[in-house]
N, C-alpha and C positions, 0 to 999 in steps of 0.2 A: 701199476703195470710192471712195476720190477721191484725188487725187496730196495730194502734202505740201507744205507751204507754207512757204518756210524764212523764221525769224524773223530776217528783215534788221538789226531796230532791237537795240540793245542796251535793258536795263534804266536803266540809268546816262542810257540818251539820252533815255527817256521820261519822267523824271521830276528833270529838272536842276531842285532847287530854287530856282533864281536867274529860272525861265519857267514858274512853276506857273500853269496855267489855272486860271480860276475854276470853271469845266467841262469838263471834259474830252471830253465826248460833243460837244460846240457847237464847241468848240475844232477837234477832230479833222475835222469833218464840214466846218470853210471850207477846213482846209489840204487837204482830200480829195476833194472835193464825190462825190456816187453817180455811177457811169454812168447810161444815161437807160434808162428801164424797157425791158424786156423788148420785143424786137419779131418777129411772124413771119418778116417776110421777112431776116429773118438766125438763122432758126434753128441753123442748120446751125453755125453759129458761139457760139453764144450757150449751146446745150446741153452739157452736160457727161455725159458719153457713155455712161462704165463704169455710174458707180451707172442711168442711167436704162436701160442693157441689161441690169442684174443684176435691179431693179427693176422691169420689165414682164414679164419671161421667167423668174423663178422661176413666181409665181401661176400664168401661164398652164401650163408645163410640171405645176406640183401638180395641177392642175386637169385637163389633158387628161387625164396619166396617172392620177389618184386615178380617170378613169373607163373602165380598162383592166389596172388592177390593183388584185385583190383586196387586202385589208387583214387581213393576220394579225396574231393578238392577239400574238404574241411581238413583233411588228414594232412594232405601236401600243405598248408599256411602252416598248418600248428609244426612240422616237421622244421621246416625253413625256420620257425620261430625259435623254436626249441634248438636249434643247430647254433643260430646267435646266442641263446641263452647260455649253453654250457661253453660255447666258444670263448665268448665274452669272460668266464669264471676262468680260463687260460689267459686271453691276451689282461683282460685290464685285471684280472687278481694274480695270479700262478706268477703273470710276466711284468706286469706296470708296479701292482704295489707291492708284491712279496720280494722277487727279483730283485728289482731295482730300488725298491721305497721312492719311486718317482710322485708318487701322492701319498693320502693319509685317507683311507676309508673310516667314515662313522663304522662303529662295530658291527651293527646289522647290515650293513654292506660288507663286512669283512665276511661273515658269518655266510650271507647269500653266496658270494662270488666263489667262498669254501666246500659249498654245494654243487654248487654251479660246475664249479672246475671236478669236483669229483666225477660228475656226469661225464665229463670228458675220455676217462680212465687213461688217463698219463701218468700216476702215479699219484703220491701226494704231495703236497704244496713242499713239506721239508726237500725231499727229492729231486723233483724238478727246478727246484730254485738254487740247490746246492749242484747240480747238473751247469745250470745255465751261468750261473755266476763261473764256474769253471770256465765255460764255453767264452765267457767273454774277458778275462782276463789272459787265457794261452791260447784266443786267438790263431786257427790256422796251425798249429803244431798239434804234435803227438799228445799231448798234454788235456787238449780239447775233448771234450768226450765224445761231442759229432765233428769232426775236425774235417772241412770240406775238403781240404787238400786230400783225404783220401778216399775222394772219388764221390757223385751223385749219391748211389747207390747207401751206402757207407754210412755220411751225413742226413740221408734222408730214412732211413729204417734199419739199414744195415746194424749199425751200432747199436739198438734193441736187442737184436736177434742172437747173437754170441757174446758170450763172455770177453766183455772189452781185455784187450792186450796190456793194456797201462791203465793205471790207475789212473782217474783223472785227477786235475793240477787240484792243489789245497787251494780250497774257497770256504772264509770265514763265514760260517752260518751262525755264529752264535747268537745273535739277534733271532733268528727264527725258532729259536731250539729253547727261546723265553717267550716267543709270543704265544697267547693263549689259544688264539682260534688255531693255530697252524697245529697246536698239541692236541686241539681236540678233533680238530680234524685225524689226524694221524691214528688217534685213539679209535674213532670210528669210522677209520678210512674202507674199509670191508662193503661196510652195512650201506656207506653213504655211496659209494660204486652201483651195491645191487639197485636200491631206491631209484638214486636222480640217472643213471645210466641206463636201465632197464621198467624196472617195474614204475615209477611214474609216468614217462614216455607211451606206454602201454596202456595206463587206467586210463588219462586223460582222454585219447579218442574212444575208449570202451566205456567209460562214463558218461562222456558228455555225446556222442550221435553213433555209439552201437558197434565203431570199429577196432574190439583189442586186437584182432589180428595184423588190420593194415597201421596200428598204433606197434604194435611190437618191429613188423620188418621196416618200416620206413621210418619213424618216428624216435626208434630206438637202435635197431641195426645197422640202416641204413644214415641215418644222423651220423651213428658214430666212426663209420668209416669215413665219412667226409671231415668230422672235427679233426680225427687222427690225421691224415693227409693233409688237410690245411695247417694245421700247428705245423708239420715236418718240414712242411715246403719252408717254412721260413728257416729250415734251418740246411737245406740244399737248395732248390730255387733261387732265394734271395743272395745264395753266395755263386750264382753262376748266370742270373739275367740282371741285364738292366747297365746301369753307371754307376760311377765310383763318382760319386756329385761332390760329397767333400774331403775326400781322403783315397788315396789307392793304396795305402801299404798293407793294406789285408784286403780278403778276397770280398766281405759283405757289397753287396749291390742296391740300388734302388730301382722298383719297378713297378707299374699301375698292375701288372698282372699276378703278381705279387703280393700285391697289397687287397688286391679283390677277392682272390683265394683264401687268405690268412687272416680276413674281418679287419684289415689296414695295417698290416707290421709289414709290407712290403718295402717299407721306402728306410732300408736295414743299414744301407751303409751312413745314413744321418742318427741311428740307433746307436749301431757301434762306435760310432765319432763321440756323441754325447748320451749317454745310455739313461740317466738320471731326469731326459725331457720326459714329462709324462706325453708327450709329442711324439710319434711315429714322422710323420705326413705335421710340415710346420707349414703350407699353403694350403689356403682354404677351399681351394677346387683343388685336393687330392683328397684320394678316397683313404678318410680312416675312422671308421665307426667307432673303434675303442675310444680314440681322442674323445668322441662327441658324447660316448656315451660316458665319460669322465667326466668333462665339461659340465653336463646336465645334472650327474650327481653332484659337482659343485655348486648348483643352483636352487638344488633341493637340499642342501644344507647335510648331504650324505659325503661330500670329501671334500677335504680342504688342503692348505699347503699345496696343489699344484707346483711341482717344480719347472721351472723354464730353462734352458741354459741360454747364456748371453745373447743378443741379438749380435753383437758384434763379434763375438767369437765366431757365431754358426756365419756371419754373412765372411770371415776372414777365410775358414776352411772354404767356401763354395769359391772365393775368388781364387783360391790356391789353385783348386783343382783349373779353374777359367785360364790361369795362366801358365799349368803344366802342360795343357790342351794346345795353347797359343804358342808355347815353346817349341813343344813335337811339329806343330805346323808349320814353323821359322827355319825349324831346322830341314824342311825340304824346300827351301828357297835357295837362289842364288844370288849372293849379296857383293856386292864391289871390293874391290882390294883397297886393303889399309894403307895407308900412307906409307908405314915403315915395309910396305909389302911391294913397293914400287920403286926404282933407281931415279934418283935426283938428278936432274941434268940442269945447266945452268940456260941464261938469258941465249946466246948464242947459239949452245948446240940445238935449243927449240924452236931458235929461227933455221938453223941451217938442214933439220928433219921435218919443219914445215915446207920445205920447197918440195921437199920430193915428193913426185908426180901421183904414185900410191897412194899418198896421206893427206889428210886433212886435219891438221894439228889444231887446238881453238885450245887456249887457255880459261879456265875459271875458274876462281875461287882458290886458287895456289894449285891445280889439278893440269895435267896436259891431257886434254881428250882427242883420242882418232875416232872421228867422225866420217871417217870416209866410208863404212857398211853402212850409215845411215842417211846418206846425202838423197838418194831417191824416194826414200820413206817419209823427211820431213818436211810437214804440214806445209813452213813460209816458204816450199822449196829450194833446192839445193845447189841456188847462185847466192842466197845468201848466206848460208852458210859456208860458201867457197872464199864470198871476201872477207870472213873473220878469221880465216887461214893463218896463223902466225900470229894472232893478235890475243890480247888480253879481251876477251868478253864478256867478262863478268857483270858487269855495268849494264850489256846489255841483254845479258839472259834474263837478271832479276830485275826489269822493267822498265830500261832504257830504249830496247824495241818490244821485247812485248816479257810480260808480268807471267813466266812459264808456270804451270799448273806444278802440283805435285809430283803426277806422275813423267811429268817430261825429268824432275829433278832426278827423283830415281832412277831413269832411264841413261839421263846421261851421264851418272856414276858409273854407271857398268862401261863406258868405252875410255874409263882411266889408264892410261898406259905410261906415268908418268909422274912425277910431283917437282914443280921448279924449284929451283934454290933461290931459298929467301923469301921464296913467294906465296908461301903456304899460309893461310889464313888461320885465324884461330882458334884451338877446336871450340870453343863456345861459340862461335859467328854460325847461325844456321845456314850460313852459305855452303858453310864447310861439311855439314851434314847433313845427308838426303832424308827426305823428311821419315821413311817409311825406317831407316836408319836411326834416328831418333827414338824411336819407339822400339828398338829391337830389346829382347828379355834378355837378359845378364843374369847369372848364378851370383849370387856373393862373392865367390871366391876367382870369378875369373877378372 
């Protein structure tokens, strides 16, 4: 769907350790600078031609023709069928084993999926996989070839459609630029677009029950506007719905709707985390057909080596995310003043502020609490908390009269106004800390 770009630089030249950039996005972008945005009056120039003719004039042609031919239900299964078929030749070839080498296809499954994916017309396997590897290494910068940060639109077609402004990042393809099916692909990438994209889609209902017409718009045209769209979304959709499940420092999302549109590469931001899982969807009630239909070819003895990544790496990212969630939700709480945040006053001056007729002083756990907003509110009501006025009650908060729940502990940290001298407990004595306090999240560094 777009010409090929040959990888000029070597690996060796990109990464001479004796000129390592501190960044490499900032670095690339002075020796590079963008061309200048997009302008009308040099369109003619500026577009890039195939994809935006393949691109305007599928839709339309489904569209004329879905309203001049009937729609047979043999024609509708085989359509849907054939939609997973060359879909599948994208997610589990073009994206799982070329991409990533997240598995090992027997060669006749390299060979199919090479078909397959040609059906799609995304390009060929060298392309789209040296595209994608880009896309996941400069992540979210200029450097990205759909780089969502600039915009739905952009990330989703956009970046087809004109002559990209920057080059995108150096992504080592040399592995792909020795493997055989991807060469021979490449070789007969033409021939294998018209065949599996067009003229098979077409014979198969004009052979088998008399429909080449409703086999040409729907089977073939109409397929392939959906394949298109569905691959795209993953690459807009998945970076702007859903949750950031194990990671938020780049935009990738996880989402069922996502994942249903795209034959299961919706759940993107556990892709981008760990890209090498032949796993999209690692729970087994989410939707990821490629998984499954990978799985199955490792049972049929069609691929092996399955890559996993860690169980406890992938469960460490999800708790991360669980506790930056837990964080942001802390931090709209309101928590008791620290010790050092409160004036120490000795034995006497907290009998002689206990008398006064406004206060209701109660000592525990080394804390002076005014109780007096809460005398009408408490439960064992508020004569008995009137005679522990001046006194030490710690003894009988924590179960000398009665065994206070949790959240009374909590509670009564908030009416600290005070800490006695001398009297302060220790901070490992859970007296000394409210329980819900216990559990608050800490940064490393504070």
């Amino acid at each position: 769907m777009s010409s090929e770009h040959p990888q000029k630089e070597t690996h060796h030249q990109q990464h001479d350790k004796s000129s390592v950039p501190d960044n490499y996005v900032t670095h690339t972008l002075k020796q590079h600078p963008p061309l200048p945005p997009f302008q009308w009056r040099n369109w003619r120039t500026e577009i890039t031609w195939i994809p935006l003719v393949l691109l305007v004039s599928t839709p339309l042609i489904a569209a004329i023709g879905a309203c001049y031919t009937p729609l047979r239900w043999q024609t509708a299964l085989f359509s849907v069928f054939y939609y997973y078929v060359t879909g599948m030749g994208i997610t589990a070839g073009y994206h799982r084993q070329w991409s990533h080498r997240s598995y090992t296809a027997a060669l006749p499954l390299q060979y199919a999926l090479a078909m397959a994916g040609a059906g799609a017309c995304q390009g060929s396997i060298k392309w789209w996989s040296r595209n994608h590897r880009a896309h996941h290494r400069y992540t979210d910068t200029p450097l990205d070839p759909y780089n969502a940060t600039d915009g739905f639109y952009h990330s989703h077609i956009g970046w087809l459609l004109v002559k990209p402004r920057i080059k995108p990042g150096f992504a080592d393809i040399q592995d792909l630029s020795k493997d055989e099916v991807v060469r021979w692909q490449l070789r007969w990438y033409l021939t294998l677009t018209l065949v599996m994209g067009f003229a098979l889609p077409t014979a198969v209902p004009w052979l088998a029950w008399g429909d080449a017409q409703g086999g040409y718009v729907y089977a073939a045209v109409m397929r392939l506007v959906f394949v298109h769209h569905s691959t795209f979304c993953v690459n807009s959709l998945a970076h702007w719905l859903g949750a950031a499940s194990f990671d938020d420092k780049h935009s990738p999302r996880d989402h069922l709707l996502t994942a249903l549109v795209s034959i299961g590469e919706g759940y993107h931001n556990f892709h981008h985390q760990f890209p090498a899982d032949y796993r999209n969807a690692i729970h087994w009630y989410q939707y990821d057909p490629t998984k499954w239909f990978i799985a199955a070819c490792e049972a049929l003895g069609l691929a092996h080596q399955l890559r996993r990544f860690g169980e406890n790496e992938v469960r460490k990212g999800a708790w991360s995310m669980k506790v930056k969630e837990m964080r942001r939700e802390q931090e709209g709480l309101v928590w008791p003043s620290a010790s050092e945040e409160l004036p120490v006053v000795g034995w006497e001056e907290f009998q002689e502020q206990a008398r006064t007729p406004a206060r209701t002083l109660v000592l525990v756990a080394g804390f002076i609490h005014d109780l007096a907003p809460f005398l009408d509110a408490h439960p064992g009501g508020r004569a008995l908390l009137a005679t522990m006025a001046g006194k030490d009650a710690t003894t009988a908060f924590f179960g000398g009269i009665y065994d206070h729940s949790n959240a009374a502990h909590n509670l009564l940290a908030m009416h600290r106004v005070a800490v006695l001298h001398g009297g302060c407990a220790h901070a490992a004595d859970e007296k000394f800390v409210p329980p819900a306090q216990r559990l608050r999240i800490v940064c490393h560094d504070e």
